[in-house]
C-alpha positions in Angstrom: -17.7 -39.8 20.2 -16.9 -37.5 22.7 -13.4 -35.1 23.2 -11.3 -36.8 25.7 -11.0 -34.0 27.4 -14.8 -33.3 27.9 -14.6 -37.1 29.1 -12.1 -36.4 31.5 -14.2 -33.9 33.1 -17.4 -36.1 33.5 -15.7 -39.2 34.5 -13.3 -37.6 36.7 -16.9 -36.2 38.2 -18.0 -40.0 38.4 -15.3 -40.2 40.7 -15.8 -37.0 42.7 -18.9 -38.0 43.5 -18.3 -40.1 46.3 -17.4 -36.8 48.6 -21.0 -36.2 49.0 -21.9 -36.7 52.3 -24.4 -38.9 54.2 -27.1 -37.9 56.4 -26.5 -38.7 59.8 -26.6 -42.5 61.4 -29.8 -41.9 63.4 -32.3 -41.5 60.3 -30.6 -43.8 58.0 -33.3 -46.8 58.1 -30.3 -49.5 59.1 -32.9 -52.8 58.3 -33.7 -51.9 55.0 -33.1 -54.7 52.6 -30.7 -54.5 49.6 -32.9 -54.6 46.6 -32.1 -54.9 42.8 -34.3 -51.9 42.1 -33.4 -48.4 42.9 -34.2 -46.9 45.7 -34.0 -43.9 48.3 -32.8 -43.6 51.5 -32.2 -40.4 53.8 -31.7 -38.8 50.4 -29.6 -40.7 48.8 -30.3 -43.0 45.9 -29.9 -46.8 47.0 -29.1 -50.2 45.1 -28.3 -53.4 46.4 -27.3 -51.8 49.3 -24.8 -49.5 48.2 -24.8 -46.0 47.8 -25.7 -44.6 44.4 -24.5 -41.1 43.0 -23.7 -40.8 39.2 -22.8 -38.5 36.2 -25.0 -40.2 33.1 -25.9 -39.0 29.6 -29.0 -38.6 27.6 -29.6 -39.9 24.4 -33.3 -39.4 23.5 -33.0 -41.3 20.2 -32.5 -45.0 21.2 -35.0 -46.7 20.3 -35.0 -45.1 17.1 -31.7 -46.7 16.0 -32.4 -48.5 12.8 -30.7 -52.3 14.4 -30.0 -54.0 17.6 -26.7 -54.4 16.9 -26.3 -50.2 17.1 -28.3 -50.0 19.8 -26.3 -52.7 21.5 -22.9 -50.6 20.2 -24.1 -48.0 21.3 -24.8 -48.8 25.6 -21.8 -50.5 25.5 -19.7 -47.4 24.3 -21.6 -45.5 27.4 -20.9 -48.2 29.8 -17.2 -48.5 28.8 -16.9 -44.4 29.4 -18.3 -45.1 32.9 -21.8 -43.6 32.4 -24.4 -45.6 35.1 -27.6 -43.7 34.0 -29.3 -42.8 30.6 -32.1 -40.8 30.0 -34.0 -41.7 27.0 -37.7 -41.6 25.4 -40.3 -44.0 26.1 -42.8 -42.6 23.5 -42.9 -41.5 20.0 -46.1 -40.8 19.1 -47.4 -40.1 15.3 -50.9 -39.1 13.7 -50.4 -41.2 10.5 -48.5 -44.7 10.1 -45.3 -43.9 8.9 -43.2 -45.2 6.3 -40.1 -46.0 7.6 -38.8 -45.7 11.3 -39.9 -46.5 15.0 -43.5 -45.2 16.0 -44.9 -46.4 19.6 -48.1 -44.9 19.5 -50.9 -43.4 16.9 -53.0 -40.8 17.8 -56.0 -40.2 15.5 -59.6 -40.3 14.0 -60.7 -40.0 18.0 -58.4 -43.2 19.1 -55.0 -44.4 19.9 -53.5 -47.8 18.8 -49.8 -48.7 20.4 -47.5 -50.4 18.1 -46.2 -53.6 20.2 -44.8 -54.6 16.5 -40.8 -55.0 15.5 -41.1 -51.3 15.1 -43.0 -50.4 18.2 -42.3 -51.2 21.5 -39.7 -54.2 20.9 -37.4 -51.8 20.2 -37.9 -50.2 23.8 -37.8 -54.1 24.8 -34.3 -53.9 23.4 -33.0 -50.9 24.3 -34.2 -52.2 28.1 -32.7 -55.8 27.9 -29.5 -54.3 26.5 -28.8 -51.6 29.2 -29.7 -54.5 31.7 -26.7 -56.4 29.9 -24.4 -53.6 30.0 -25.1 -52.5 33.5 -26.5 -49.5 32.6 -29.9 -47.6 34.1 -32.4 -46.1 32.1 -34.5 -43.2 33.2 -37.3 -43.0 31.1 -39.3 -39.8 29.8 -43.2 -40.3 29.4 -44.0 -37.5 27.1 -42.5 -34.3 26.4 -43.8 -30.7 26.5 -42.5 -29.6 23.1 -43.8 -30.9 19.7 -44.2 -27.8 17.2 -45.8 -27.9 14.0 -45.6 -24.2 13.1 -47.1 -25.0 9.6 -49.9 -27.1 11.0 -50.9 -25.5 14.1 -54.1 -23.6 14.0 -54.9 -24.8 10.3 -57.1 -27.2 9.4 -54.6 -29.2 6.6 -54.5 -32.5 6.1 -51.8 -34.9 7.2 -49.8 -37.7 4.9 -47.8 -40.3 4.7 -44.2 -38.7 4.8 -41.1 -39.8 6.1 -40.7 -35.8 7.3 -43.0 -34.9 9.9 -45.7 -33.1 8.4 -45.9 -29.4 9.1 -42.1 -29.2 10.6 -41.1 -26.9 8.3 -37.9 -28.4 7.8 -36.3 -31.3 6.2 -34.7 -33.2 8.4 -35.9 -37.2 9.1 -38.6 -37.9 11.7 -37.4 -38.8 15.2 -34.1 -36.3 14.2 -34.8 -33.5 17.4 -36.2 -34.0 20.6 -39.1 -32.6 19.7 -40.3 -34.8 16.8 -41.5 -38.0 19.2 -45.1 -36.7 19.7 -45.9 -35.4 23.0 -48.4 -33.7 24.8 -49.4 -31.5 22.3 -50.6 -34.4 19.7 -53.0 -35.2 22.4 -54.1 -31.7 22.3 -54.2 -31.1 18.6 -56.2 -34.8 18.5 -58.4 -34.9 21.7 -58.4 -30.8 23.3 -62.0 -28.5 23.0 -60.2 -25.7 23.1 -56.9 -26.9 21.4 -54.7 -25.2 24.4 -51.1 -26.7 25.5 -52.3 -26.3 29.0 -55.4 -28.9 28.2 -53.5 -31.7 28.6 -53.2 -31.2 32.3 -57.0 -30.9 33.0 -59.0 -32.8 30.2 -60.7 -36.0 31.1 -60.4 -37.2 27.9 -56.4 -36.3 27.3 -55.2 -37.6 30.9 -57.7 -41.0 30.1 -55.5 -41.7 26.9 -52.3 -40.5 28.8 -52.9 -42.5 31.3 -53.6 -45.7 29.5 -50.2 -44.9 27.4 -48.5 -44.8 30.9 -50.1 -47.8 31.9 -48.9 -49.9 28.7 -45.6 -48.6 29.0 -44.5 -48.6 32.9 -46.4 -52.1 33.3 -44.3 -53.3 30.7 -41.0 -53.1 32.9 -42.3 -53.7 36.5 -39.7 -56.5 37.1 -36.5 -54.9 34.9 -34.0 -53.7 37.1 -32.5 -51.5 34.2 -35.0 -49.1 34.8 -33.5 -46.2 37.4 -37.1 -44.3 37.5 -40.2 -43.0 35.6 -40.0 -39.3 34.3 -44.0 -37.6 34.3 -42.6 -35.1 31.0 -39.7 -33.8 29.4 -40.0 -30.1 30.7 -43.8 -30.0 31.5 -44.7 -26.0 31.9 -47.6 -24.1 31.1 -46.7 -23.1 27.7 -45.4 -24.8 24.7 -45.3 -24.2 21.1 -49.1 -24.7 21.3 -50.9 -21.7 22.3 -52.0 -22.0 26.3 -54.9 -20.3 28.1 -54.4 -17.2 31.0 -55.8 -20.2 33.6 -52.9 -22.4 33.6 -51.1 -21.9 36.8 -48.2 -23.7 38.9 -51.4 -25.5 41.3 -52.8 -27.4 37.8 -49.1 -28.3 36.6 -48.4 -29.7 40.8 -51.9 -31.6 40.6 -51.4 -33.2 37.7 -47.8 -34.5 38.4 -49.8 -35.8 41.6 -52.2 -38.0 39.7 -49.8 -39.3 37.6 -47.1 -40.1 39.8 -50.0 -41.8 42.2 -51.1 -43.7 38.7 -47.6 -44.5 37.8 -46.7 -45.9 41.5 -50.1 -48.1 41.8 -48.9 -49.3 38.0 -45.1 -50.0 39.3 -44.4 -50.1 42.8 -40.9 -51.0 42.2 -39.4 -48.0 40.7 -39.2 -44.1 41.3 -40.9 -41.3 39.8 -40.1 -38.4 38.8 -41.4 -34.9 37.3 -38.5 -33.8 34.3 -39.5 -30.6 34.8 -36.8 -27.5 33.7 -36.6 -26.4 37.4 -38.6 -23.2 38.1 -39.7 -21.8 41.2 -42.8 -19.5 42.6 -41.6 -17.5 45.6 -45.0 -16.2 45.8 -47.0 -19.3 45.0 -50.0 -21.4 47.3 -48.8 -24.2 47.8 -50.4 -27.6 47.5 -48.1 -29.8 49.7 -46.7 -27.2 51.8 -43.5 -28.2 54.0 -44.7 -28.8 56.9 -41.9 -31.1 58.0 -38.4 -29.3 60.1 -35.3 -29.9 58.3 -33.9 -32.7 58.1 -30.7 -33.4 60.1 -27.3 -31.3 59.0 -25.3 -33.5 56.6 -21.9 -34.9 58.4 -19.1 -32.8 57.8 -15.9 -34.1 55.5 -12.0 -33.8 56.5 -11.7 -31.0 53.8 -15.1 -29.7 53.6 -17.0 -26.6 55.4 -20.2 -27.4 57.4 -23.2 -25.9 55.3 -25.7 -24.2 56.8 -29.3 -25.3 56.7 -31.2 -24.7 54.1 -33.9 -22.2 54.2 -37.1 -22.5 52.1 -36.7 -19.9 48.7 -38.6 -16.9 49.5 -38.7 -13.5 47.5 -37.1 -11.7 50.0 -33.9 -13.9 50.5 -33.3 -14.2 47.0 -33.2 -10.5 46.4 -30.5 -10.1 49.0 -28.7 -13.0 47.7 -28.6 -11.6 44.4 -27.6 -8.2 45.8 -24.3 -9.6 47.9 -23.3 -11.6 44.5 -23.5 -7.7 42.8 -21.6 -6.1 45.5 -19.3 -8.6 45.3 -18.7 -8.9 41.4 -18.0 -4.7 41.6 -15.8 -4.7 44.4 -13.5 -7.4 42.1 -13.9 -5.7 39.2 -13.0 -2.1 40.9 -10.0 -3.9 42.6 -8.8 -5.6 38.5 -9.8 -2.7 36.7 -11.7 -4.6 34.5 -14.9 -3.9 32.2 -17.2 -6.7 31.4 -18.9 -6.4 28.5 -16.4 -5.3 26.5 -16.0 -8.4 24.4 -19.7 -10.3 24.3 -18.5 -14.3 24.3 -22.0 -15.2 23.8 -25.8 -14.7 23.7 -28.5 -16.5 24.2 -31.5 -17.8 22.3 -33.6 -14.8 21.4 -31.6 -12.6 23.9 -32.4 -8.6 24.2 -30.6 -5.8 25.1 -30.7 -5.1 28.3 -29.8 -1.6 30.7 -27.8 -1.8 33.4 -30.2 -2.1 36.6 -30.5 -3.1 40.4 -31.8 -6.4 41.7 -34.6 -4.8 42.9 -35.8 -3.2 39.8 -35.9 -6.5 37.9 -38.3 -8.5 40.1 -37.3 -12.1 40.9 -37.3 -13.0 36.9 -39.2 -15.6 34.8 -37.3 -18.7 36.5 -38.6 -17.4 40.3 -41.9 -16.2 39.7 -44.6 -18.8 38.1 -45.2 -17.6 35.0 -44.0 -20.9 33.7 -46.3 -22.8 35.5 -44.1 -24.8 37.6 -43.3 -25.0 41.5 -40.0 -26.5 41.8 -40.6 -26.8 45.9 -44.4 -27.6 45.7 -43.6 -30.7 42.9 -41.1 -32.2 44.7 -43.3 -32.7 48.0 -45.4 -34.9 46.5 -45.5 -38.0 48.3 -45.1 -40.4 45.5 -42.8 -38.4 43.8 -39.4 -40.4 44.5 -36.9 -37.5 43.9 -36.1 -33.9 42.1 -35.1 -33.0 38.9 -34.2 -29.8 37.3 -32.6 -29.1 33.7 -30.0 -26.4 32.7 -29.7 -24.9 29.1 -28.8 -21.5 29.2 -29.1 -20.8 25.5 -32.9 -21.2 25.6 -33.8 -20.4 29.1 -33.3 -17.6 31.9 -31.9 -19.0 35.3 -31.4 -15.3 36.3 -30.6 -11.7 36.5 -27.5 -11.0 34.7 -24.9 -9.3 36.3 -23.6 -6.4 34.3 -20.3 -6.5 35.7 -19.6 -9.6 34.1 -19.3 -10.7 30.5 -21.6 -12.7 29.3 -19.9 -16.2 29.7 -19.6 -15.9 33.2 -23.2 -14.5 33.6 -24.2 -17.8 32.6 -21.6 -19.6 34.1 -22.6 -18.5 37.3 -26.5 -18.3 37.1 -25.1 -22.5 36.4 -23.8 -22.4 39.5 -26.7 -20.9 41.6 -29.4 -22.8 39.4 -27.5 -26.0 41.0 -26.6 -25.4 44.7 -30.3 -23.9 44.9 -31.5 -27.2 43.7 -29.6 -28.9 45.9 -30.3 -27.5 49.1 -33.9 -28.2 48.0 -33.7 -31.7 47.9 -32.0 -31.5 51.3 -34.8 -29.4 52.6 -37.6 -31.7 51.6 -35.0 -34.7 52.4 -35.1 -36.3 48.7 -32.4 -36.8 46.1 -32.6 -34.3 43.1 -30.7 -34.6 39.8 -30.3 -32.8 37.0 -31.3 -34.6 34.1 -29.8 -32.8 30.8 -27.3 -29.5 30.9 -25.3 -28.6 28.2 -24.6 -25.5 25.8 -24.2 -24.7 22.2 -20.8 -24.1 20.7 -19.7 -21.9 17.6 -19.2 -25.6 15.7 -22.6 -26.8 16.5 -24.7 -23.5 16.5 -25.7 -24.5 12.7 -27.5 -27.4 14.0 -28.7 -26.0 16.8 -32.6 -26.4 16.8 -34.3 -24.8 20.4 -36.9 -27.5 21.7 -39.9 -25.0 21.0 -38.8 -24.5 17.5 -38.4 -26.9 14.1 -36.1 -25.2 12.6 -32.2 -24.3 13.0 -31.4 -20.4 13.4 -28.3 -20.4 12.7 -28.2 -22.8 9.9 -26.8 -22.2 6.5 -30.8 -21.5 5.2 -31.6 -19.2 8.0 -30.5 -16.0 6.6 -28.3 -15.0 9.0 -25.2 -12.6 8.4 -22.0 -14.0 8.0 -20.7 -10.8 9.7 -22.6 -11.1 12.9 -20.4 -12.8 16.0 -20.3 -16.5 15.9 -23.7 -18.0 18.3 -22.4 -20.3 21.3 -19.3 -21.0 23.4 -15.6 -21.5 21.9 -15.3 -25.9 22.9 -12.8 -25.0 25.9 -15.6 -22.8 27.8 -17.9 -25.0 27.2 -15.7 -27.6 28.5 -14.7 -25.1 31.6 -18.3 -24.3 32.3 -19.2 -28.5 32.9 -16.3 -28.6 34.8 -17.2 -25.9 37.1 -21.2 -27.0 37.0 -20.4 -30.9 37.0 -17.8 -29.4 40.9 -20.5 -27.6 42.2 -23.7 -30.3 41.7 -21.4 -32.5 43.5 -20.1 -31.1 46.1 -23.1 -29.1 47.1 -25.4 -32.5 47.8 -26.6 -33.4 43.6 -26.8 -36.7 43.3 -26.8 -37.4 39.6 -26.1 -34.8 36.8 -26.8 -36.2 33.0 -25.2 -34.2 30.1 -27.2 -33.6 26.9 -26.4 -35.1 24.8 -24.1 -38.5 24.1 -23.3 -38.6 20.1 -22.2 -42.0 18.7 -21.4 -42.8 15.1 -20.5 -45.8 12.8 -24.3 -46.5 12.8 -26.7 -48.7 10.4 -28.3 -46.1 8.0 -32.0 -46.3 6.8 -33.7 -44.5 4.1 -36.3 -41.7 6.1 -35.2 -42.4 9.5 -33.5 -40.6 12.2 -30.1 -42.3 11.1 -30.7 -41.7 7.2 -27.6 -42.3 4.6 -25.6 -39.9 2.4 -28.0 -40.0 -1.2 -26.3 -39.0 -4.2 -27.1 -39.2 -7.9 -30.3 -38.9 -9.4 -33.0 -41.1 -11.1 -35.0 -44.0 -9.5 -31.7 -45.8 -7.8 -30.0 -43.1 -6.6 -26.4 -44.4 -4.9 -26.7 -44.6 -0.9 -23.5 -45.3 1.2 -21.6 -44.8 4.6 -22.6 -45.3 7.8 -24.3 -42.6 10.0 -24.2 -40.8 13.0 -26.7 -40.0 15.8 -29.1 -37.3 16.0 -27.6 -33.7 16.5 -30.0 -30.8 18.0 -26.9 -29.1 18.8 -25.8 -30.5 22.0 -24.3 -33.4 20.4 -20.5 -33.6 20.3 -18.6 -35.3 17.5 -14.6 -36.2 17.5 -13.2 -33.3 18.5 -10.4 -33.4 20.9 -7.1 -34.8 22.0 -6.8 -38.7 23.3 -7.9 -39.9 26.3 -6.3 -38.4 29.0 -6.7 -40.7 32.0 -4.0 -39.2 34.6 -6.9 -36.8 35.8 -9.4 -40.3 36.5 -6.3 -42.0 38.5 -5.7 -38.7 40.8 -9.4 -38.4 41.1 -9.5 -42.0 42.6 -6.7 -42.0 44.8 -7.9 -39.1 46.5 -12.2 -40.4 46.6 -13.5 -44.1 47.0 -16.3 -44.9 45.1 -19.5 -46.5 46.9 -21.7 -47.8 43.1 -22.9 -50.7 43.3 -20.9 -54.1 41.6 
């Protein structure tokens, strides 16, 4: 379960988030009809006629839980916490029939067969009826971008039955990380000419069987009113763990979130779409839905709020300058406190180098601003049928930035948080849509040995990775962790967010199953080895388990004396 005091940050956030502020009265669409589904409106997210902003959770291993009493546990936990929204997968894809476990889909021999079995998409049914019984949304991921295989890919070996994935390179049970549902690259390896990542957004014959997976699933839940929206990929981007070709480029990723969302909206004309993607931007990038549209209308001011000022579209020029007031800034404070970052290093990040002390302008805009990832931020989230924005923040495997060098290195990501989240936010009120952001979170020194990155199969810190004991510990002590969702959770809300989902919930006392994701302690030898205990959900890292004081509610009360909630009832 979760600390109380990382609790008492989110919830207290649930209850900050009525201080975002409405659009003005003459755009708001006053006729519009309450509906069970959710909706937007001027922005905003919309059900049953009220006003929907929310702090939520993923948990990407539901339907992987071995009963549905757990799973049923399990939502009702969330929902007693206050979580409104859940972000979960709706595929899990395999290339042989496995053993034990949950498998929605195999991909193989030239052909796909769903599993609408006990063990195939009933357990989605169930994880979707229960949320509907517990109040809860879901928000559910399609596919995902990562899947590696590092001892498979580009081999020609064969594949059995195994309760660990095949070619892994770890031991850990199927459906364990993120990354071990299938995805976009088992289409590849299966159906691709050229076996490239970036195949799946152009073949005819890998968007044909994506397409009919998309079909089976989002026609399955037309009618649910659990469901908050559709989500294209997990992180789609140009490259992945598969190799990609030198063609892929931000104009294929935006077309293909176009036909899809278009497919998944003729399929389901009852629920949002959106892309899941990690957030970047192209300053420099054509465009193939241009803004063509003024801004919409300035956002009423609060009591105790500032008036913003409007946003601008992100260009290369304005975000060089921006970056070079935050420098000026940072060295005038640390001239006037005499201070010298970098003299303790509080963190690194994920396959971090060294790196010289240099101006903005010698840098470039960075990876996260300039294409190379293949995604358009702005460009994506002008589709028409695309219902709202998303971004994701996880600074231990991605760049949101130019680090400052006159701060340490927990505040350099701390605040690249901060800017990755305002600037995502003053898009969606550019374009006039809603945007959340649909998994942050960050590795701490207790759970860097289970820390797997989604591009990778194996843990780098872990007790068989080799690494020195004498090296500095990888991640943030619990407390900045805990002060850096505070500050991020503040700043998506008050800036215009409407829903930020932490990555990732962790729930324990669960049914335990022999080669599955929730697999029991074995011990003793021979054909009936002894298996006992209960288990605990899936943990790539980001999962948090019982640490921390009791619940410390005084912060929720104060929170809601001073903010009114308008969620629906």
């Amino acid at each position: 379960m979760y600390p109380a005091r990382l609790w008492q940050v989110v919830l207290g956030a649930v209850l900050v988030s009525a201080t975002t502020p409405t659009r003005t009265a003459s755009k708001r669409n006053t006729n519009a009809a309450p509906t069970k589904f959710v909706t937007t409106q001027d922005g905003q997210f919309m059900v049953n006629g009220s006003r929907l902003d929310f702090v939520g959770t993923n948990a990407y291993w539901l339907a992987a839980l071995n009963s549905d009493d757990d799973i049923d546990f399990t939502l009702g936990n969330m929902s007693a916490k206050g979580i409104k929204v859940v972000r979960t997968w709706a595929f899990n894809d395999v290339n042989t029939i496995p053993v034990n476990g949950t498998w929605f889909q195999l991909i193989a021999n030239g052909t796909t067969t769903i599993n609408t079995g006990p063990n195939g998409l009933q357990k989605l049914d169930t994880v979707v009826r229960l949320a509907e019984k517990h109040g809860l949304f879901l928000h559910l991921s399609l596919t995902n971008n990562w899947n590696p295989l590092p001892l498979l890919d580009n081999t020609t070996n064969g594949i059995g039955a195994r309760d660990v994935t095949p070619g892994t390179n770890n031991s850990l049970p199927r459906n364990t990380l993120s990354n071990d549902f299938g995805g976009m690259d088992v289409y590849v390896r299966e159906f691709g000419d050229q076996k490239m990542h970036d195949e799946f957004y152009t073949n005819p014959t890998i968007l044909s069987k994506f397409m009919n997976y998309t079909t089976q699933i989002v026609s399955r839940y037309v009618d649910s009113p659990a469901i908050f929206g559709w989500e294209v990929a997990n992180d789609p981007r140009c490259n992945s763990s598969v190799p990609a070709s030198n063609t892929c480029t931000t104009t294929i990723v935006t077309k293909f979130h176009s036909v899809l969302a278009q497919h998944i909206s003729t399929v389901d004309p009852n629920h949002l779409v959106s892309s899941g993607n990690q957030g970047f931007f192209c300053v420099d990038c054509p465009k193939l839905f241009p803004r063509i549209v003024p801004p919409p209308p300035q956002v009423s001011s609060t009591p105790n709020r500032r008036r913003s000022k409007a946003p601008k579209p992100l260009t290369k020029r304005n975000l060089i300058q921006e970056r070079k007031a935050a420098l000026k800034k940072s060295r005038k404070l640390q001239k006037r406190t005499g201070t010298e970052a970098g003299a303790i290093r509080i963190r690194g990040r994920w396959i971090s180098t060294e790196t010289r002390r240099q101006e903005t302008s010698d840098v470039g805009v960075g990876s996260a601003f300039d294409g190379s990832q293949g995604v358009d931020s702005e460009d994506i989230i002008n589709i028409p049928q695309i219902g709202f924005g998303s971004f994701q923040l996880f600074p231990d495997q991605n760049s949101y930035g130019v680090d400052d060098p006159n701060l340490s290195a927990f505040n350099n990501t701390v605040n690249q948080g901060l800017d990755w989240i305002t600037r995502h936010a003053s898009i969606g009120q550019l374009f006039g849509k809603p945007v959340t952001l649909t998994g942050f979170g960050l590795v701490t020194q207790t759970n860097s040995p289970f820390f797997v990155p989604f591009n990778t199969s194996q843990a780098p810190f872990g007790p068989d990775s080799g690494s020195s004991q004498t090296q500095q510990p990888f991640g943030v002590t619990d407390q900045q962790r805990d002060d850096a969702y505070s500050q991020w959770l503040t700043a998506g809300l008050n800036s215009g967010l409407q829903g930020m989902l932490q990555y990732q919930w962790s729930q324990g006392n669960l049914t335990t199953a022999v080669g599955t994701a929730i697999s029991p302690t074995v011990t003793g030898t021979g054909v009936s080895p002894d298996v006992t205990g209960t288990g605990v959900s899936p943990n790539d890292g980001y999962a948090i388990n019982g640490q921390g004081l009791d619940s410390v509610v005084s912060t929720i009360q104060q929170a809601s004396q001073q903010f009114g909630l308008d969620t629906p009832t």
